[in-house]
C-alpha positions, 0 to 999 in steps of 0.5 A, a space after each residue: 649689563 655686560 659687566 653685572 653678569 661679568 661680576 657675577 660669573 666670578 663671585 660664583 668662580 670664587 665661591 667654587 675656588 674656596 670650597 676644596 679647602 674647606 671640603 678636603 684639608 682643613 676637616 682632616 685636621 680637626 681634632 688634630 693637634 697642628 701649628 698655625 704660622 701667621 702672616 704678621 709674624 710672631 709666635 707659631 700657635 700650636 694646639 688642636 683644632 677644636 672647630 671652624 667655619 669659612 672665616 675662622 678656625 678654633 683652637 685648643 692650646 695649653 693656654 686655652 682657646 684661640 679664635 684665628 681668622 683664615 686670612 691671617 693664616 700664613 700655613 697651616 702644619 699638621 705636628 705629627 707624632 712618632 711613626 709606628 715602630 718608633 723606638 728611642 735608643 739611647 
């Protein structure tokens, strides 16, 4: 009995663990434009993120949608554009 209430005192532990990313990082990027490293290496996606849910996160690039699945993200970097008073000299 002792370690059904253990198992069960951390699935509650990693529910709430998970929450603050879900609530906070990931909903101000919606509708932003981001670049999406994977773990398994390759090209960087880059596009803006249409959607997500706790598994997934949709995003809109240049050559359509791309369905990416939070456990193959490795980073998540917001691509900012010029800051306000920027001016290109040349």
């Amino acid at each position: 009995m002792e370690i059904l209430e253990a198992r069960i005192i951390m699935a509650e532990e990693v529910k709430r663990a998970g929450k603050p990313l879900i609530n906070g990082f990931i909903p101000q990027l919606k509708g932003k434009k981001v670049t999406i490293r994977l773990v398994s290496g390759g090209q960087p996606i880059t596009g803006t993120i249409e959607g997500y849910n706790p598994y997934e996160i949709l995003i809109q690039t240049a050559k359509g949608q791309v369905l990416v699945f939070k456990h193959a993200i490795a980073t998540i970097e917001p691509v900012e554009g010029p800051t306000k008073g920027f001016i290109i000299t040349e």
